[in-house]
Legacy VTK file of the C-alpha trace (Angstrom):
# vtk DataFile Version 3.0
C-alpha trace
ASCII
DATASET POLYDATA
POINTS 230 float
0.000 0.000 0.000
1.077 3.335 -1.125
1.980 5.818 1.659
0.997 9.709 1.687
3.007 12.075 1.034
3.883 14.192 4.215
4.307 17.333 2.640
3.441 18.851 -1.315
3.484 22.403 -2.763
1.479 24.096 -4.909
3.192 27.113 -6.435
0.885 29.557 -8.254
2.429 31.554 -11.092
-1.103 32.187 -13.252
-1.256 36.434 -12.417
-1.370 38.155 -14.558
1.377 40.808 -13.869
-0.916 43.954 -14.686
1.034 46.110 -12.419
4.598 45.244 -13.717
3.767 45.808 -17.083
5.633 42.748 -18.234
5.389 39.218 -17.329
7.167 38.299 -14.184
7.486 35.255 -13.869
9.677 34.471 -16.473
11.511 37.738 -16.417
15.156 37.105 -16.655
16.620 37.100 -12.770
20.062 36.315 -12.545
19.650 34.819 -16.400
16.988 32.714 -15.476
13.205 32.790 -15.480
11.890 34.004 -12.010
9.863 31.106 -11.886
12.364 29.036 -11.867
13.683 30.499 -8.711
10.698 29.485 -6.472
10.522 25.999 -7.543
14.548 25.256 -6.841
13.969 26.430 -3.793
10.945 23.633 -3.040
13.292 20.927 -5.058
16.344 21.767 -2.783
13.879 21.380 0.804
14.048 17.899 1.732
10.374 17.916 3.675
8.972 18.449 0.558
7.496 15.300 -1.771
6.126 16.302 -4.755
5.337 19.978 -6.493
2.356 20.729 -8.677
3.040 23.929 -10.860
-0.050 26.407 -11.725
0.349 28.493 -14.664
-2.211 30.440 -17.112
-4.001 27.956 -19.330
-2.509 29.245 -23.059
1.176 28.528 -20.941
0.973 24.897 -19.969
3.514 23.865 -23.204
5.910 26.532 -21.766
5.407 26.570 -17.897
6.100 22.373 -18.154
9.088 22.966 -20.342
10.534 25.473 -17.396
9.881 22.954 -14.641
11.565 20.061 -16.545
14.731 20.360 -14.576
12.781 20.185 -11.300
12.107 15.919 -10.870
9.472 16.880 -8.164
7.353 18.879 -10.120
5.228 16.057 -11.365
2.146 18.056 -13.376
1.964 21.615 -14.586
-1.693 22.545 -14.813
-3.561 25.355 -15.733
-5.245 27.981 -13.177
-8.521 29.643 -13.154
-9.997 33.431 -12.871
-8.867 34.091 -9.219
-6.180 32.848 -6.722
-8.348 30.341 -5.041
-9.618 29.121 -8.239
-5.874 28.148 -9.158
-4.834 27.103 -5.588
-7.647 24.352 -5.885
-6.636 23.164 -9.123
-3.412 22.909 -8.331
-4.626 21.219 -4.538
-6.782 18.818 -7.142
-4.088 17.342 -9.184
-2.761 15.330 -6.586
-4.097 12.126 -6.761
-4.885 9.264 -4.070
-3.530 8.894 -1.760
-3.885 11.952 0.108
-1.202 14.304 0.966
-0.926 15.451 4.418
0.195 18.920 4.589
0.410 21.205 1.836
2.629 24.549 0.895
1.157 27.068 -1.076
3.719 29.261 -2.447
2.946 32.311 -4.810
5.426 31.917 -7.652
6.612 35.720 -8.009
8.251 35.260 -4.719
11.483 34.152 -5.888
13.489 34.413 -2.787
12.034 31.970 -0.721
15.172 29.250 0.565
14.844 26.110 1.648
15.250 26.216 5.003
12.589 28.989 5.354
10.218 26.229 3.820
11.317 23.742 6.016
11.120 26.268 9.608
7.171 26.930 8.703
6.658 23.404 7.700
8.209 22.401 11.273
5.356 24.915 12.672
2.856 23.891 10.862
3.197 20.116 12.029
3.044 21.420 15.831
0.413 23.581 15.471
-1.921 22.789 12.565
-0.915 25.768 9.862
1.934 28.245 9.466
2.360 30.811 7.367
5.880 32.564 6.298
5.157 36.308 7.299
7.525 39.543 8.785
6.252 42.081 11.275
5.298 45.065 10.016
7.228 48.251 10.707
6.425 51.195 9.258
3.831 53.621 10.043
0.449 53.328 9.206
-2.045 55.461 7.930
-5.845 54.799 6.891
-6.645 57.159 3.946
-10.165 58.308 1.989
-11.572 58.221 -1.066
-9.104 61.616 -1.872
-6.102 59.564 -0.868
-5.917 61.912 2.562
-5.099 60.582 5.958
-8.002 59.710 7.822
-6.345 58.105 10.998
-3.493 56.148 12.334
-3.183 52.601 12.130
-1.348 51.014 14.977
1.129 48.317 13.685
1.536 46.806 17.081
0.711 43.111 16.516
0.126 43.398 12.600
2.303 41.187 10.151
2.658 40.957 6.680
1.529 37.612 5.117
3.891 35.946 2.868
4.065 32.865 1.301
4.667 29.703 1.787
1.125 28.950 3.727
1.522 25.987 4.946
-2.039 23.919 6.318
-3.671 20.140 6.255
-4.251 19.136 3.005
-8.011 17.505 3.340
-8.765 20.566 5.718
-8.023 23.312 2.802
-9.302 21.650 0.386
-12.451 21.260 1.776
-12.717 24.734 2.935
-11.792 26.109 -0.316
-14.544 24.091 -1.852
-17.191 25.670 0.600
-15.708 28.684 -0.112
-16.480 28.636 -3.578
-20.074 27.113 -2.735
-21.058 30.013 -0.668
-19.208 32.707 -3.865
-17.064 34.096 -1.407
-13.322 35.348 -2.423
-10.432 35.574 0.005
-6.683 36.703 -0.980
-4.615 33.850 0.622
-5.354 30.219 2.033
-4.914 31.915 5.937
-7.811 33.955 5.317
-9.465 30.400 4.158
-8.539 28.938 7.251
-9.922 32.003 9.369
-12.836 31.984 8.519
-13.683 28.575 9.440
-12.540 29.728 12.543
-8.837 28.260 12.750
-5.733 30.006 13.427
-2.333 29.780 11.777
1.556 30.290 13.400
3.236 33.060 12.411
6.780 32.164 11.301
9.220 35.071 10.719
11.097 34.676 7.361
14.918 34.157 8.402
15.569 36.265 5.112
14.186 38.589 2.108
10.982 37.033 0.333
9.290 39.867 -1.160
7.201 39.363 -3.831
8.108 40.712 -7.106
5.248 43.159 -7.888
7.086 46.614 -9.781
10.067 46.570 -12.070
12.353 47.640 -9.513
11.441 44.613 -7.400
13.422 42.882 -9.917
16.921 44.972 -9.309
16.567 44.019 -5.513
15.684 40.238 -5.607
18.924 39.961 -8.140
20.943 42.096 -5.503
19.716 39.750 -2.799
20.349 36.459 -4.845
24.047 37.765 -5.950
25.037 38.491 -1.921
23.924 34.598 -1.197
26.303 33.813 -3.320
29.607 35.337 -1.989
LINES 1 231
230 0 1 2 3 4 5 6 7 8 9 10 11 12 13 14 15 16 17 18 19 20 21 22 23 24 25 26 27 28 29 30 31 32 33 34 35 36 37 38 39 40 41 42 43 44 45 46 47 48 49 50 51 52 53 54 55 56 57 58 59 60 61 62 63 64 65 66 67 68 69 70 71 72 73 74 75 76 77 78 79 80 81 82 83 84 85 86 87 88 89 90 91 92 93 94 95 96 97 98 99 100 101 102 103 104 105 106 107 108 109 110 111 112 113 114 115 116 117 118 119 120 121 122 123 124 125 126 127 128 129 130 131 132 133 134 135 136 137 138 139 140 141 142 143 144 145 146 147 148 149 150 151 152 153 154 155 156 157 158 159 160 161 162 163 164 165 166 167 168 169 170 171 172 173 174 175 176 177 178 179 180 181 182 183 184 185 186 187 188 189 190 191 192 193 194 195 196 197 198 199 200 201 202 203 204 205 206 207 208 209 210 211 212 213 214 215 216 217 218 219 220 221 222 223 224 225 226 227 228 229
């Protein structure tokens, strides 16, 4: 009898990259495609199994020829109109038997490592779900309609949310599928998991993993990637 994977990863790279004005995610970083980047990463961690890559659906032919030189990455299938829709494809394509736990990584976040992966998968496995995140540190501001300050925002106790998000397999998938039921729309698998009233740790990211949103984005994840390597 076959045994379950303990851990999988779906990594999403189906945006649409409206605010960089180019495609991403296979914008040249360090000479390769910035997809590429993501999935070594989830090759290189040894807690994870098996990787199912989520691309646009015209980009299948080329998304699968990118992840050829990544043995874990065992389909490449296409995503649907929203986030969620393409996190539960991707959660679909694994078939029987059931994976355990499963990382959700967004795909323009090139700088995720390894042993980042592995620290929130550790958490998750204690405490249920983890999710990659930093605490926030600037000052914020709640603005109008006019774009003028309206009040403060105290950042005491508020982190950003990164990627990867890290839960049970069976649990999300079954939420996500309510989810869609009921026509609601949430921006990451936490806020899934919230509002069926469960809570995720918050693991702070050892290092950068910013997600690659504006052109200049792209200077500082190659500046990042170049100091690993000295």
């Amino acid at each position: 009898m076959s045994t379950s994977p303990n851990l999988v990863a779906v990594v999403v790279a189906a945006g649409s990259s409206r605010r960089m004005g180019f495609d991403k995610l296979t914008a040249s970083l360090l000479g390769r495609p910035l997809i590429t980047h993501a999935l070594e990463a989830f090759q290189r961690c040894g807690d994870v199994d098996a990787i199912v890559l989520v691309c646009g659906s015209e980009r299948v032919e080329e998304f699968t020829k990118l992840a050829a030189d990544f043995p874990k990455v065992n389909k490449v299938v296409p995503g649907g109109r929203e986030r969620v829709d393409s996190v539960l494809r991707g959660l679909e394509a694994f078939a029987s038997p059931e994976p355990i736990f499963v990382a959700v990584h967004d795909g323009a976040r090139p700088l995720i490592t390894p042993e980042a992966i592995s620290m929130c998968y550790k958490q998750a496995v204690e405490f249920g779900a983890a999710v990659c995140a930093e605490p926030e540190t600037d000052t914020l501001h709640r603005v109008d309609g006019d774009l003028c300050t309206v009040e403060n925002v105290p950042r005491k106790n508020l982190w950003r949310m990164q990627t990867p998000q890290i839960t049970e397999f069976s649990l999300l998938l079954s939420l996500i599928r309510e989810m869609q039921e009921g026509g609601n729309l949430v921006t990451d698998e936490i806020s899934v998991l919230m509002r069926s009233g469960g809570k995720a740790r918050v693991v702070e990211t050892p290092d950068w993993n910013f997600k690659v949103t504006y052109p200049r984005d792209l200077q500082l994840a190659e500046t990042v990637l170049k100091a690993r390597m000295k």
